[in-house]
C-alpha positions as CSV (number, residue, x, y, z in Angstrom):
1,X,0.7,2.4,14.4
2,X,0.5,2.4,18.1
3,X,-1.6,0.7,21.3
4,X,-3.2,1.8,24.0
5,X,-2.5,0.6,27.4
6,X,-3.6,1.2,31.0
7,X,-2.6,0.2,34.5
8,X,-2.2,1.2,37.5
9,X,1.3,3.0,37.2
10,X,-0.2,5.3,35.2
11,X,-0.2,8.6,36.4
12,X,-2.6,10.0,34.6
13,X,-5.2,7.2,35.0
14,X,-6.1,7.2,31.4
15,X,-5.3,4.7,28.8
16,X,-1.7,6.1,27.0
17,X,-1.0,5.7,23.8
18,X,2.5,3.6,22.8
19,X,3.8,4.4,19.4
20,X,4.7,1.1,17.4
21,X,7.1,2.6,14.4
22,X,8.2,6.0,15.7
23,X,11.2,7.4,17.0
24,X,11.9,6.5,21.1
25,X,11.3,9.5,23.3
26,X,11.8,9.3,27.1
27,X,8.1,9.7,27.5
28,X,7.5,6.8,24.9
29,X,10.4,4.7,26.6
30,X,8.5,4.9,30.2
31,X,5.4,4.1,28.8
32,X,7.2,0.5,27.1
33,X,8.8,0.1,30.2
34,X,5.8,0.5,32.3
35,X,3.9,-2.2,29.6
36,X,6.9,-4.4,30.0
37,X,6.6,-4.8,33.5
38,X,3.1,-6.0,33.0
39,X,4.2,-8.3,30.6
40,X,7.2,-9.9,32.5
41,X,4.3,-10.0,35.7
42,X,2.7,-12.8,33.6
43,X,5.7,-14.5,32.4
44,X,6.8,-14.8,35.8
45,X,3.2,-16.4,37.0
46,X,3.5,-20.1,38.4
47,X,0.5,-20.5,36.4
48,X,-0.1,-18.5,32.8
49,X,-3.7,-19.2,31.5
50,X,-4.8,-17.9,28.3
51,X,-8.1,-17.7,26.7
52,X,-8.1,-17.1,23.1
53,X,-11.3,-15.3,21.3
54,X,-12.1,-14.7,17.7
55,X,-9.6,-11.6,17.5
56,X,-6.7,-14.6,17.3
57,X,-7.5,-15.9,14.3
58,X,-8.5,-12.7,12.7
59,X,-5.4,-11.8,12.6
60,X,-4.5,-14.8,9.2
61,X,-7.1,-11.4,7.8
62,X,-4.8,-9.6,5.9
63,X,-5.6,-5.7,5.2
64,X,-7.8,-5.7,1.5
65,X,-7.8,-9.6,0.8
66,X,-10.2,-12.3,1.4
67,X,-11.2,-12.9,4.6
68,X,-10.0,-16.6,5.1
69,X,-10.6,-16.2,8.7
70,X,-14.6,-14.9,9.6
71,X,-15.5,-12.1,12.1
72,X,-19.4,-13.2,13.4
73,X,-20.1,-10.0,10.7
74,X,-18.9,-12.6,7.9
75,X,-21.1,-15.3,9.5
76,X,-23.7,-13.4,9.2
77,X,-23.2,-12.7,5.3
78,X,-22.3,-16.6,5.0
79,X,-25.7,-17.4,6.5
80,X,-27.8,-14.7,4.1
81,X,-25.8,-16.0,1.3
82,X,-27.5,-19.6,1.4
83,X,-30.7,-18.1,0.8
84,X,-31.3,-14.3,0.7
85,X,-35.1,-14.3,0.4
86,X,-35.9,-17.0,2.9
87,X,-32.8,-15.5,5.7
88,X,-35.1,-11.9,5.4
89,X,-38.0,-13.3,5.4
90,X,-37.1,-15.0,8.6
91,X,-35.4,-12.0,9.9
92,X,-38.8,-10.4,9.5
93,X,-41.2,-12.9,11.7
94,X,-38.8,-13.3,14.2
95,X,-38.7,-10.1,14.5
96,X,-34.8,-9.7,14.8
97,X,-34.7,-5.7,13.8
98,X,-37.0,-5.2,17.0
99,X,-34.3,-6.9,19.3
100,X,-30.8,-5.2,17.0
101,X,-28.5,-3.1,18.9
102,X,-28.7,0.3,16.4
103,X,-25.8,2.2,15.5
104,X,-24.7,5.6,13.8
105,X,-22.0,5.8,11.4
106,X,-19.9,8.6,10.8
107,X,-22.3,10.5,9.2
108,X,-25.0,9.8,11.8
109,X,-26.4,7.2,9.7
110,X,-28.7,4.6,11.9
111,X,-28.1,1.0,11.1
112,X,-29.3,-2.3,12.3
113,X,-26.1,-4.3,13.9
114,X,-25.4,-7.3,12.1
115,X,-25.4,-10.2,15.2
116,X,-25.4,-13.5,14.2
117,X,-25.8,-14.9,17.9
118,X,-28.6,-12.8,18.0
119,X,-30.7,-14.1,14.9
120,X,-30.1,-17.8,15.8
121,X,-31.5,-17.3,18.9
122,X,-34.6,-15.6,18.1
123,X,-34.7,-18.2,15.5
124,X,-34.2,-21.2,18.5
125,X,-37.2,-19.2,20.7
126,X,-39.5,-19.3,17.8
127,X,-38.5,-22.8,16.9
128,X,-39.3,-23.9,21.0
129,X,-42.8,-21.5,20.6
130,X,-43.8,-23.4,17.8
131,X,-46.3,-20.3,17.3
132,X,-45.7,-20.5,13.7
133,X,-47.0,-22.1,10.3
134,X,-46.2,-25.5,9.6
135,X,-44.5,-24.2,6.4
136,X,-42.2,-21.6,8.8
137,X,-41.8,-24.2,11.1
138,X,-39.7,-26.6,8.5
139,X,-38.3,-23.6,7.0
140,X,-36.9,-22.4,10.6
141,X,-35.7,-25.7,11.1
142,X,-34.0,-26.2,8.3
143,X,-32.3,-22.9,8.1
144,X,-31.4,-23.6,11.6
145,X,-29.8,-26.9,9.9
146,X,-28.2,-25.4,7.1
147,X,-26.5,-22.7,9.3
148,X,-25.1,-24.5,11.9
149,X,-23.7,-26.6,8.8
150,X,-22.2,-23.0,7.3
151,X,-20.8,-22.1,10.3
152,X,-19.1,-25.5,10.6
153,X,-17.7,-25.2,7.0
154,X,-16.3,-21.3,7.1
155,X,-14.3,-22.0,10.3
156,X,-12.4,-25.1,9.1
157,X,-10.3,-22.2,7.5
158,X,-6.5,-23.5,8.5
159,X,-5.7,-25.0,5.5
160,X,-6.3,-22.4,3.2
161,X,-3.1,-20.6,4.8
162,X,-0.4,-21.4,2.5
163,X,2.0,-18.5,3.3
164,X,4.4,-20.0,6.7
165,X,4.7,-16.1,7.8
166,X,0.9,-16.3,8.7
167,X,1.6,-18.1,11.4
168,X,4.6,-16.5,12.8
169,X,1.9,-14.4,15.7
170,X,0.2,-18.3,17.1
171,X,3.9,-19.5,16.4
172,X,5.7,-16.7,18.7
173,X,2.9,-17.1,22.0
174,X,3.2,-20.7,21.8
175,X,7.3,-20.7,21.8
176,X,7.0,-17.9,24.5
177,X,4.5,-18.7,26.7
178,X,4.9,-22.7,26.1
179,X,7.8,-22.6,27.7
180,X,8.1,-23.1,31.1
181,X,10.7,-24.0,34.4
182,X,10.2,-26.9,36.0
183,X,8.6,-25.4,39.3
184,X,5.8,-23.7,36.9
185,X,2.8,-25.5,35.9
186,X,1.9,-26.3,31.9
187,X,0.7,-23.0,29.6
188,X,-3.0,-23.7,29.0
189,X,-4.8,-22.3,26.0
190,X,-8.3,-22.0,26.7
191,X,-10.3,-21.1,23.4
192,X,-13.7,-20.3,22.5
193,X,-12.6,-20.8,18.7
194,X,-13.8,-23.7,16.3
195,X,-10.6,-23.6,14.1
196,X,-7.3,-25.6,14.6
197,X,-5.0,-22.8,14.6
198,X,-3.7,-23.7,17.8
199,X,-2.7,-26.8,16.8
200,X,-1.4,-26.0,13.5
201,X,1.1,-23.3,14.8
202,X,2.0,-25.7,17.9
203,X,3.0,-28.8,14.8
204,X,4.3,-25.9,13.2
205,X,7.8,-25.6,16.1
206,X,7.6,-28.9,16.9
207,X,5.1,-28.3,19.9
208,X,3.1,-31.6,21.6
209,X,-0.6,-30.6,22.5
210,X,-2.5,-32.4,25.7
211,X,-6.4,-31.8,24.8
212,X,-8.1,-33.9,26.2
213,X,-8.2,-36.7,23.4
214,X,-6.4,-40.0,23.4
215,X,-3.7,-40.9,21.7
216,X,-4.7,-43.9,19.9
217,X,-6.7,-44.6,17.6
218,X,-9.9,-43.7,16.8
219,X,-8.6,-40.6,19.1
220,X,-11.5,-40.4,21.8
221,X,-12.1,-37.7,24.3
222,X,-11.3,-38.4,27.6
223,X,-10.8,-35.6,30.0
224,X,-8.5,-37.4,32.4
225,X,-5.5,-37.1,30.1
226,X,-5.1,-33.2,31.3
227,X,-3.9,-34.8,34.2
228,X,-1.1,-36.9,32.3
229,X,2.1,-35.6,31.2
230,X,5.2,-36.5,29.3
231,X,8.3,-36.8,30.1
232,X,11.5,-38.0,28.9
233,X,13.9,-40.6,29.6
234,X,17.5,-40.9,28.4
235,X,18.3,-44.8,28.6
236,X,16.0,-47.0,29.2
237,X,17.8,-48.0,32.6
238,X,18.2,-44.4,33.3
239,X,16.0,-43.6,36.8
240,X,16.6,-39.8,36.2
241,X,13.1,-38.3,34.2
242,X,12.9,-34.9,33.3
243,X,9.6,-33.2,31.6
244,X,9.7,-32.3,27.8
245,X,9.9,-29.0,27.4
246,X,7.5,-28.1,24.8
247,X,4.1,-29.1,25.9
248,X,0.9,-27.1,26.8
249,X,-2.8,-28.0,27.0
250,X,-5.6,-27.1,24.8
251,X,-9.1,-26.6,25.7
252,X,-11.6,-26.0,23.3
253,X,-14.5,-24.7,25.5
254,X,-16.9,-24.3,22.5
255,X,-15.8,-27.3,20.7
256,X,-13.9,-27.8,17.2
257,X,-14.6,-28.0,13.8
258,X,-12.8,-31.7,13.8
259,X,-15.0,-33.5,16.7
260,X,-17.4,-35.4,16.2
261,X,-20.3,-37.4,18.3
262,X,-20.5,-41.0,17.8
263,X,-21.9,-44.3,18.9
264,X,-18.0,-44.9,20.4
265,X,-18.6,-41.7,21.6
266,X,-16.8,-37.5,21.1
267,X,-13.8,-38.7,18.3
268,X,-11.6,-36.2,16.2
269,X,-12.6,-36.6,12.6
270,X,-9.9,-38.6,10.7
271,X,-11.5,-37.9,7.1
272,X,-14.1,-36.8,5.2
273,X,-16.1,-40.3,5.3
274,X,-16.1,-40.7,9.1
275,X,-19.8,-40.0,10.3
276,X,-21.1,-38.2,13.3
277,X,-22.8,-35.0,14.5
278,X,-20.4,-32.0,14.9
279,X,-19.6,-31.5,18.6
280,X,-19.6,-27.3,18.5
281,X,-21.7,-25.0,20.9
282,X,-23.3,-22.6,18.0
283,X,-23.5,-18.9,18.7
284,X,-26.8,-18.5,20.1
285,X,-28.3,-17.9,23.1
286,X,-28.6,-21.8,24.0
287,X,-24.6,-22.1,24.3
288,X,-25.0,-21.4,28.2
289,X,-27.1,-24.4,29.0
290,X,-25.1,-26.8,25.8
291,X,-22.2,-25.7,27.7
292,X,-23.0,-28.1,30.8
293,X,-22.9,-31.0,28.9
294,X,-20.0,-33.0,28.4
295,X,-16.9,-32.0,26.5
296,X,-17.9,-28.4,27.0
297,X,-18.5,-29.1,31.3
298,X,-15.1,-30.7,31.4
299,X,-13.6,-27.7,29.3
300,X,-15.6,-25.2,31.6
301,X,-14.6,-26.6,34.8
302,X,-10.9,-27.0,34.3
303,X,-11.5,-23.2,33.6
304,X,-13.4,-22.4,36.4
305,X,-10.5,-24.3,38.2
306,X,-7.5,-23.0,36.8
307,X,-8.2,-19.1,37.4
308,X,-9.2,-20.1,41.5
309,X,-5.7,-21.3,41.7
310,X,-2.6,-18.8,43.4
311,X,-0.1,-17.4,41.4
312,X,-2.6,-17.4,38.4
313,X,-2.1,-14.9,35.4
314,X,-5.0,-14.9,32.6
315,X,-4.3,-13.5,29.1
316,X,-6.9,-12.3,27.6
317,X,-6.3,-12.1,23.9
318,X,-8.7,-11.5,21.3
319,X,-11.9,-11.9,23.3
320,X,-14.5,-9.3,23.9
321,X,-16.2,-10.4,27.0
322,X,-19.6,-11.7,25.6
323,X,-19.9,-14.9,27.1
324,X,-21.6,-14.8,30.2
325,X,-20.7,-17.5,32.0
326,X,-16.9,-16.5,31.4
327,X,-16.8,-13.4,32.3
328,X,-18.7,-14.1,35.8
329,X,-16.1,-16.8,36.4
330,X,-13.2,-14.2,35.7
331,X,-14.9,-11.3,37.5
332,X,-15.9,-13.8,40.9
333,X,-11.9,-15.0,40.5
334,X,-11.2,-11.4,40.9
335,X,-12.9,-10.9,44.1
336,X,-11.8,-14.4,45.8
337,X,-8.6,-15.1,44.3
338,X,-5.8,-12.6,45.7
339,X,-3.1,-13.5,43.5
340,X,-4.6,-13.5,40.6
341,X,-3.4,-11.1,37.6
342,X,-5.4,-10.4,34.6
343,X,-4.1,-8.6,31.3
344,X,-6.9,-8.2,28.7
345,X,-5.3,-7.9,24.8
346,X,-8.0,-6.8,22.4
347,X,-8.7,-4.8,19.9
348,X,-11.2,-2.0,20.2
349,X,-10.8,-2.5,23.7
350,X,-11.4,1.3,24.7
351,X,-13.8,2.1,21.5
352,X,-17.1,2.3,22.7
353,X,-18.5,2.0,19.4
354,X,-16.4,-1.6,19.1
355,X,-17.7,-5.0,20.3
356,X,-16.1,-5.3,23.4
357,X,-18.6,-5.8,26.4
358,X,-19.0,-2.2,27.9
359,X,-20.1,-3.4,31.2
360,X,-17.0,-5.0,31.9
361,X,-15.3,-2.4,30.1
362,X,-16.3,-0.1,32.9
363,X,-15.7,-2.7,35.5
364,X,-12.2,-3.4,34.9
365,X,-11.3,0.2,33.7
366,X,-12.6,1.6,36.8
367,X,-10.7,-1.6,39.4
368,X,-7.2,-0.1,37.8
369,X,-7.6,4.0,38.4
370,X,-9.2,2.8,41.6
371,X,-5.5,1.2,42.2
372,X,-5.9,-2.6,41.7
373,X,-2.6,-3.4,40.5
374,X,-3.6,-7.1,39.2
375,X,-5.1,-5.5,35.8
376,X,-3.8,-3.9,33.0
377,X,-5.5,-3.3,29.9
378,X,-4.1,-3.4,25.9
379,X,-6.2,-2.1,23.0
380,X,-4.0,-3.7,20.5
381,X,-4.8,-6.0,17.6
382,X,-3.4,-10.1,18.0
383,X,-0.2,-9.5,16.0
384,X,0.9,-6.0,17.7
385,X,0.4,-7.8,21.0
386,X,2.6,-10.9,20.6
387,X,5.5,-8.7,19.3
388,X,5.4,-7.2,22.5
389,X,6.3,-10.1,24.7
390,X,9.4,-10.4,26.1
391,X,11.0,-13.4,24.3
392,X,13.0,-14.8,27.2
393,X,13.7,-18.5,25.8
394,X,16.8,-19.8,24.2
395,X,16.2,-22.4,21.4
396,X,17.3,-25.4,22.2
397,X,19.2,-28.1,19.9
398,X,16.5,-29.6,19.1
399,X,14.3,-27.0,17.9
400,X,16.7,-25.6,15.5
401,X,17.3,-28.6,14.4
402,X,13.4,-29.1,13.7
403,X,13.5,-26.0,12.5
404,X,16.5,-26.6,9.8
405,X,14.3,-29.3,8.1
406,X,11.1,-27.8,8.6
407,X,12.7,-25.6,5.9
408,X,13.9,-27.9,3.7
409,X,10.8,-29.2,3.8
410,X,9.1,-26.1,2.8
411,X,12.0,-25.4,0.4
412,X,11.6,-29.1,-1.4
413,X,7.5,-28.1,-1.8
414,X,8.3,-25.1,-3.4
């Protein structure tokens, strides 16, 4: 096993590979050395932003079992499965195989990409048109429906992880990156995922999430509590405050399978028989202009404000570039913000056949053998990544002592 990385120390201005499992050589020592000076670049940042795609939760995907965790290839087959003569018959007047990126297998085989994102949206133009049969036009709508509804249901995935190990990857970022020294700022977490991994892994080691929502009841959204923190207080008649230690914010920018929109207004869902309409940006083209309404503007803004800030480091892990609107707020940080650093984690990241957005493959390829030191690049899968960081942190008392009956906890299930 191995990852690729590339940065500006590299001589030969080409990514390098970095074996995982074999035997040390001096070349293979310089080349972890060189990665973990990257690495400890970020660590070091006054400010550590990361934004979490899809590739984060693939990783609960282990190699030849079910995929509790879906790649936009298994939303695809989700959505066909509903209804496989209505989804093709659909696919055929909306004319989706025009529109398909085409690729070549091994073999040179042709084949029409699978792109979920991409069907919905010609599916959303022809609903708009409304150039169609009444019959196609209830059929398009309620596919549209049924889908979003799918979607909804296949990423609510977190508690079909039973085995505690799966988590040790959300578990180890969180714990490294979570915590910081006084004069830094909070670890935020910006996500385009739906699932609740973050928050799963952060109640997993006794982690306390700021996202935005209130904490009492009926939990409503209200984006001036990322400006609130916690502290903690010895004695009550004790002047002396220091901040808790294990706190970070959350920001879903595409929403979450467990909001919902009601009269009250945006709520987390408390169970099953609480009504409202799921607060999630589908994957279609539409998600640029949903995404300037509210939660999603307050989400994209504290973004856009975040990465404009000095002594900034974003971690790209897991996301392959194809939202527009973030990747021309990272790219214009690059240009106006000096201090920024940005280290891209992904798999595929150097494949050109992989999904990773070629144009700012080439952008931020060619910025780092042109010298800009602020880049680095990883083609590395979630899990191979986080092993690499440095873990710096001592546990405190309190964590192992969470720790000690989080285990007999687990041991007492069992």
């Amino acid at each position: 096993m191995s990852i690729k990385f590339l940065s500006s120390d590299i001589t030969e201005k080409e990514p390098i590979s970095i074996e995982l499992a074999a035997q040390e050589d001096d070349k293979q020592k310089e080349y972890k050395a060189l990665l973990q000076k990257c690495l400890n670049q970020i660590l070091d940042a006054e400010n550590i932003i990361v934004l979490a795609g899809s590739g984060t939760s693939l990783t609960f995907n282990l190699p030849n079992s079910e995929h509790i965790a879906p790649s936009m290839v298994d939303l695809w087959h989700a959505c066909r499965g509903m209804n496989e003569r209505i989804f093709d018959e659909i696919k055929s007047y909306t004319e989706y195989d025009n529109f398909a990126g085409k690729w070549k297998d091994d073999n040179g085989n042709e084949y029409i990409a699978l792109d979920i994102e991409l069907f919905l949206s010609r599916c959303d133009k022809f609903l708009i048109l409304g150039n169609l049969s009444d019959r196609r036009l209830n059929q398009l709508n309620k596919f549209i429906k049924d889908a979003k509804n799918k979607i909804l249901e296949v990423t609510d995935f977190t508690e079909k992880i039973t085995n505690s190990q799966s988590w040790k990857d959300h578990e180890k970022l969180l714990r490294v990156l979570g915590k910081r020294q006084a004069k830094q700022k909070r670890l935020k977490v910006f996500t385009t995922n739906y699932d609740l991994a973050f928050e799963t892994a952060a109640s997993n080691i006794g982690m306390t999430v700021i996202d935005g929502f209130e904490y009492s009841m009926p939990y409503r959204f209200n984006p001036s509590w990322f400006n609130y923190d916690i502290v903690y207080r010895t004695q009550s008649n004790d002047k002396s405050i220091s901040y808790l230690p294990n706190v970070f914010h959350l920001y879903k920018i595409h929403g979450s399978v467990d909001w919902i929109r009601t009269e009250q207004g945006i709520q987390k869902r408390r169970n099953e028989k609480q009504q409202g309409e799921p607060v999630i940006i589908y994957p279609s083209s539409n998600k640029y202009q949903t995404s300037y309404e509210s939660p999603y503007l307050d989400m994209v803004s504290s973004f856009l404000n975040a990465i404009q800030q000095p002594k900034t480091a974003i971690l790209c892990l897991g996301f392959g570039f194809n939202d527009k609107h973030i990747n021309n707020a990272i790219t214009m940080a690059l240009r106006t913000n000096p201090e920024l650093l940005l280290m891209v984690g992904t798999r595929s990241l150097f494949d050109k056949k992989g999904s990773f957005n070629g144009e700012i493959r080439s952008l931020l390829t060619s910025a780092v053998k042109a010298g800009d030191s602020r880049i680095s690049l990883v083609d590395s899968d979630f899990s191979d990544f986080v092993n690499q960081l440095p873990d710096r942190n001592k546990s405190t008392p309190e964590e192992d002592i969470f720790k000690i009956f989080q285990e007999l906890a687990m041991g007492n299930k069992s």
